[in-house]
C-alpha positions as CSV (number, residue, x, y, z in Angstrom):
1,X,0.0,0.0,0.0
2,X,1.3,3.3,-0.5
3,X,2.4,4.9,2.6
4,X,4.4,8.2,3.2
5,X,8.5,6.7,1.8
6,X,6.6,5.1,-1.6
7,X,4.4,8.3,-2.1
8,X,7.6,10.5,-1.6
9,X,9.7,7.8,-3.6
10,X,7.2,7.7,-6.5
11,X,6.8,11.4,-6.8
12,X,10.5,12.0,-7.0
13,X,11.0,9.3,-9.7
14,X,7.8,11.1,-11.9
15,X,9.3,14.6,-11.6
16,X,12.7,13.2,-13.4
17,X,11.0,10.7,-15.7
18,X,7.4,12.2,-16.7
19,X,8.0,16.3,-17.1
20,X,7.3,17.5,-19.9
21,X,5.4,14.4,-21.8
22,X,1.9,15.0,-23.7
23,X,-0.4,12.2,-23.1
24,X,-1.2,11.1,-26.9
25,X,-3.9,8.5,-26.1
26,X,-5.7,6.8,-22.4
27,X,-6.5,3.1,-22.0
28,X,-9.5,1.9,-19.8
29,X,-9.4,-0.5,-17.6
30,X,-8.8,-4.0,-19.5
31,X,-11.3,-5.8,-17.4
32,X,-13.3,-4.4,-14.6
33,X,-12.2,-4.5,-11.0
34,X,-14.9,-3.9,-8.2
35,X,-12.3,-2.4,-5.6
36,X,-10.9,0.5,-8.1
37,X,-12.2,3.5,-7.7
38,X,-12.5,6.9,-9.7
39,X,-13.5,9.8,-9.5
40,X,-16.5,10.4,-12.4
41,X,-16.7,8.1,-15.2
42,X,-13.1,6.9,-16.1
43,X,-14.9,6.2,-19.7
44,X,-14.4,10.1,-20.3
45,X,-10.9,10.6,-18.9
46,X,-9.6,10.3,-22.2
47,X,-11.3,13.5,-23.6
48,X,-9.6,15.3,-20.3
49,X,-6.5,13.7,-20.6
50,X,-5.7,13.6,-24.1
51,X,-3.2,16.4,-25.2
52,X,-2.8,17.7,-21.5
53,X,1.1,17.8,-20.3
54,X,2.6,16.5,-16.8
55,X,4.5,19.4,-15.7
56,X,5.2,17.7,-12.2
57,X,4.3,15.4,-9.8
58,X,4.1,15.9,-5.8
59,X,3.8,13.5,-2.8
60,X,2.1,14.1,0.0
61,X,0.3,12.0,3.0
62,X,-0.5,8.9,1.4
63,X,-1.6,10.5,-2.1
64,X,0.6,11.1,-5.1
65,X,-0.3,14.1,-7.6
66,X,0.6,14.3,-11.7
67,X,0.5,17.9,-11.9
68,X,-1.0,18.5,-15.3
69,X,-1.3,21.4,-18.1
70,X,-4.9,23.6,-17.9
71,X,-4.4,22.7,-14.4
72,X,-5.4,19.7,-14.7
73,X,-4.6,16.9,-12.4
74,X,-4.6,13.4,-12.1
75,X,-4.3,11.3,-8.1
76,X,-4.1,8.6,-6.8
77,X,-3.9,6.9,-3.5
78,X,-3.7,4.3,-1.1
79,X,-3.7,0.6,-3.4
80,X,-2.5,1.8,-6.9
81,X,0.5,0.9,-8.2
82,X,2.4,2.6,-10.8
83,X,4.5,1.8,-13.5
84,X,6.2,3.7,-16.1
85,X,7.3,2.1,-19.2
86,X,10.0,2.5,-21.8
87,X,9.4,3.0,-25.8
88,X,8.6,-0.5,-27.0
89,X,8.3,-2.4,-23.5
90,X,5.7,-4.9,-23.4
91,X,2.0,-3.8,-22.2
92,X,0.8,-5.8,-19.3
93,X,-2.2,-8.1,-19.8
94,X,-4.3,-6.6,-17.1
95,X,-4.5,-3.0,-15.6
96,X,-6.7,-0.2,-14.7
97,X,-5.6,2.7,-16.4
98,X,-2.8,3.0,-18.8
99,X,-1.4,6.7,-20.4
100,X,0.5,6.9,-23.7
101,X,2.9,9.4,-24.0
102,X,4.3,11.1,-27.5
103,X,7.4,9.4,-27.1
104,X,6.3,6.2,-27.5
105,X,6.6,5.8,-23.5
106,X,3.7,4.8,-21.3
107,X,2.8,4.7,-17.6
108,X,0.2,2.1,-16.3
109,X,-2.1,2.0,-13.1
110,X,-3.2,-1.3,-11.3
111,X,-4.8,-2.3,-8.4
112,X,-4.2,-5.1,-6.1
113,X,-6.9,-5.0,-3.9
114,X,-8.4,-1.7,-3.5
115,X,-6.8,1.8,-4.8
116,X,-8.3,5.2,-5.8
117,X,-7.8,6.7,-9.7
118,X,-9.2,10.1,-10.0
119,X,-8.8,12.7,-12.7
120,X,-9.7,16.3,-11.8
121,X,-10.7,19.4,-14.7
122,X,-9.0,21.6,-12.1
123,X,-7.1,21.0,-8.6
124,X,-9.9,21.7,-6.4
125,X,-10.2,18.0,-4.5
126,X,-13.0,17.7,-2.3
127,X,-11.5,14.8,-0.4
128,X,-11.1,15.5,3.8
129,X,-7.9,12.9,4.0
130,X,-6.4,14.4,1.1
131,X,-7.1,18.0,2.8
132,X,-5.8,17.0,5.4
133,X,-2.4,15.7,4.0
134,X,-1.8,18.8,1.8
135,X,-2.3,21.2,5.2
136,X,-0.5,18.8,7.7
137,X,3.4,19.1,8.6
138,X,5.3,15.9,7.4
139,X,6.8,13.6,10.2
140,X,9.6,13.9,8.3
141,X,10.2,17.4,8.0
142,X,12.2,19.8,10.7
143,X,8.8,21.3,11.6
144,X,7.4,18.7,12.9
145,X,8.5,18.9,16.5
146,X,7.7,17.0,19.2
147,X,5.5,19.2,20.5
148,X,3.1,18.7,17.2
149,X,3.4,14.8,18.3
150,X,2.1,15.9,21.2
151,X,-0.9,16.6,20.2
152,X,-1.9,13.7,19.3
153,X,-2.6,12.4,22.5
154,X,-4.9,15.7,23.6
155,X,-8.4,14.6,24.1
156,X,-7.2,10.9,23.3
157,X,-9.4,8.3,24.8
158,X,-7.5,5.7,27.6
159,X,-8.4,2.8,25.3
160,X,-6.3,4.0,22.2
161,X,-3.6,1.9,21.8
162,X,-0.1,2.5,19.9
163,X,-1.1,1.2,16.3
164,X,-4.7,3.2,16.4
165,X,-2.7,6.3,17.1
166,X,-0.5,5.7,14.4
167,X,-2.2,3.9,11.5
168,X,-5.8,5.0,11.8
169,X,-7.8,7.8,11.4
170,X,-4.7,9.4,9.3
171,X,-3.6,11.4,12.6
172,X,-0.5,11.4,10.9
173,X,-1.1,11.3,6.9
174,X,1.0,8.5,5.3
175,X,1.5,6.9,8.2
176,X,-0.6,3.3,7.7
177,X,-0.3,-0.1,9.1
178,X,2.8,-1.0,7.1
179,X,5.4,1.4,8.4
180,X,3.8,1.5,12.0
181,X,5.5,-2.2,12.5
182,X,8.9,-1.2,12.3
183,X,8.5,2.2,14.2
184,X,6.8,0.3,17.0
185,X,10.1,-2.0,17.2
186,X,12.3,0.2,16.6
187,X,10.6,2.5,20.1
188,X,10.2,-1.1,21.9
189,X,6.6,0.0,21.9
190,X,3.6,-3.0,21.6
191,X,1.2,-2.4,19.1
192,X,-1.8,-3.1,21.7
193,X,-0.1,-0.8,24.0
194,X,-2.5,1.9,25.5
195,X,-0.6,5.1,25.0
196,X,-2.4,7.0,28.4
197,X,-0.2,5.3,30.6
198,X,3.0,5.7,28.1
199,X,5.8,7.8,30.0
200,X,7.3,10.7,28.9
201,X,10.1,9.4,28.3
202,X,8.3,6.8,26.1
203,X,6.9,9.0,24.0
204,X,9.9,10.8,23.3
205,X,11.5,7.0,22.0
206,X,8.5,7.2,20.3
207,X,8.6,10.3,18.9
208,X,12.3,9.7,17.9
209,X,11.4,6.2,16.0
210,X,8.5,7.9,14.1
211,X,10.5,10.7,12.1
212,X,13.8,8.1,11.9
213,X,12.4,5.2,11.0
214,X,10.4,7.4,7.8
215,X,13.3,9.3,6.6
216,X,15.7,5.8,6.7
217,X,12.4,4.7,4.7
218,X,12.2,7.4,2.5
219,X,15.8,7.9,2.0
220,X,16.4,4.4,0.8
221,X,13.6,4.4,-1.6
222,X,10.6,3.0,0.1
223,X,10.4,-0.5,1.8
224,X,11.4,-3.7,0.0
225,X,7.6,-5.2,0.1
226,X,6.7,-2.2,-2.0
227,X,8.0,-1.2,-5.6
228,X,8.7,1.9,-7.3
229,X,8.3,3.7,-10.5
230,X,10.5,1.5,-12.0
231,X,9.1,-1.8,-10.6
232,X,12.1,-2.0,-8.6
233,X,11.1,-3.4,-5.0
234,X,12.4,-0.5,-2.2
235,X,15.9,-0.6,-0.5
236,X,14.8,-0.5,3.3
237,X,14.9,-3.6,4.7
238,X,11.4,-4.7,7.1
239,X,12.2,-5.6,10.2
240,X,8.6,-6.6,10.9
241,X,6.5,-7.8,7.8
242,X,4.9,-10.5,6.3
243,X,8.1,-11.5,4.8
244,X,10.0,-11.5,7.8
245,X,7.8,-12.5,10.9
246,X,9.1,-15.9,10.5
247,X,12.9,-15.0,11.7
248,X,13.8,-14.9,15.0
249,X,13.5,-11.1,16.8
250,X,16.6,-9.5,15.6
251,X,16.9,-7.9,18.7
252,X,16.4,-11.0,21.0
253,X,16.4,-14.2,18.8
254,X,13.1,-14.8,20.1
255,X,9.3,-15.7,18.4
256,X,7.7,-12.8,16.6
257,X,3.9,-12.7,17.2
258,X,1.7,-12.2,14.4
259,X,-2.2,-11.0,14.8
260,X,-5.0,-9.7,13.0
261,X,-5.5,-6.2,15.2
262,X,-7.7,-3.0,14.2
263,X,-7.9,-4.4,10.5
264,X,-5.1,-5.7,9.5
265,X,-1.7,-7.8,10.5
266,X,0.6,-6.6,13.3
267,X,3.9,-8.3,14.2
268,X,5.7,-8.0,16.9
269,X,8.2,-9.3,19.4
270,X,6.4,-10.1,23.0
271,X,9.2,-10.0,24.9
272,X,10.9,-6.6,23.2
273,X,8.0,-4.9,23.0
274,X,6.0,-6.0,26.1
275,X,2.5,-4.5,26.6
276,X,2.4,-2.5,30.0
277,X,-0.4,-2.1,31.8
């Protein structure tokens, strides 16, 4: 899914491949797929698409913007992944949405299991998550202090536990289930943990794990269970994943837990990150 380091990654990769292309011709998708969604009738994006420009592309939260000519823009967000394809390259036998460039290039859309495709006349996005990640201060930016962290846990109720805080509700935009694991390990911090009783010294390791663990994330391209513009899977090594849960803790060679929590997987180490109560 794409999460703050593949929405960064991605929209760094599009602003040095895509500038400056006219989109020649669109493709619908090849076969339907009842967990991709769009914003109007994707049957008419071609007459909006057709002819426009990308000028740039910017990442932000968990959404990724192709900045378009007319002001024009196309978004996407959480599921999608995108490719981009060289002159002559081989089309994929199933996708969503594909864009033909006038160089022969192309750049496809798919969806695993659920994603959002949207295509907007003008940059006006009535969305309140993707409001909310354009006006919000990225973890991984100086600004965000701990002090904004803080926040978080104003008004919070004494049953919200670590991973709600982090990976619901988009209390931090970009921040999903996927990254929380390893910033959870990396603070020593269980995902069930309540966060009322968490010290303040606690906080601050979780503070601390939140902005590091995202900008080693970002820095090395995005995590390795996710891929990039290129299909090339990210450089960060998971610590906590589906494709690692079945190693020993790294920290303490013990058994790493795995549960179905708040909607989706968590994995952990019991005895690093012990619940406190």
């Amino acid at each position: 899914m794409l999460e703050l380091p593949e929405v960064l990654t991605l929209s760094k990769q599009a602003n040095n491949i895509l500038s400056g292309k006219t989109i020649t011709q669109v493709f619908n998708a090849i076969k339907p797929h009842k967990f991709t969604f769009y914003n109007g009738d994707p049957l008419e994006y071609g007459k909006l698409l057709v002819g426009k420009i990308i000028l740039s592309s910017e990442g932000h939260g968990m959404f990724v913007d192709f900045n378009l000519s007319d002001n024009a823009m196309i978004n996407i967000g959480d599921g999608v992944i995108v490719r981009y394809y060289n002159p002559g390259d081989k089309i994929p036998a199933n996708y969503q949405l594909l864009l033909a460039f006038d160089d022969g290039s192309f750049l496809v859309f798919s969806v695993a299991m659920y994603g959002f495709i949207n295509a907007y006349p003008d940059r006006n996005i009535n969305n309140k998550y993707y409001k909310l990640s354009r006006e919000s201060i990225s973890p991984i930016s100086n600004n965000y202090t701990e002090e904004e962290f803080e926040k978080l846990f104003v008004g919070a109720k004494k049953t919200l536990t670590a991973k709600a805080l982090l990976a619901t509700e988009q209390r931090i935009p970009g921040v999903g289930n996927g990254v929380t694991q390893d910033i959870l390990f990396n603070a020593q911090v269980n995902p069930k943990q309540k966060v009322s009783i968490l010290s303040d010294r606690k906080k601050e390791e979780l503070f601390n794990s939140l902005k590091n663990t995202l900008i080693d994330m970002t820095f090395e391209g995005g995590r390795d269970t996710q891929t990039d513009l290129y299909g090339n899977s990210g450089g960060y090594r998971t610590i906590m994943s589906a494709g690692t849960w079945k190693n020993p803790c790294p920290r303490c060679g013990g058994t790493i837990a795995k549960e179905a929590y708040l909607g989706g997987s968590v994995y952990y180490c019991p005895e690093c990150q012990k619940e406190r109560v």
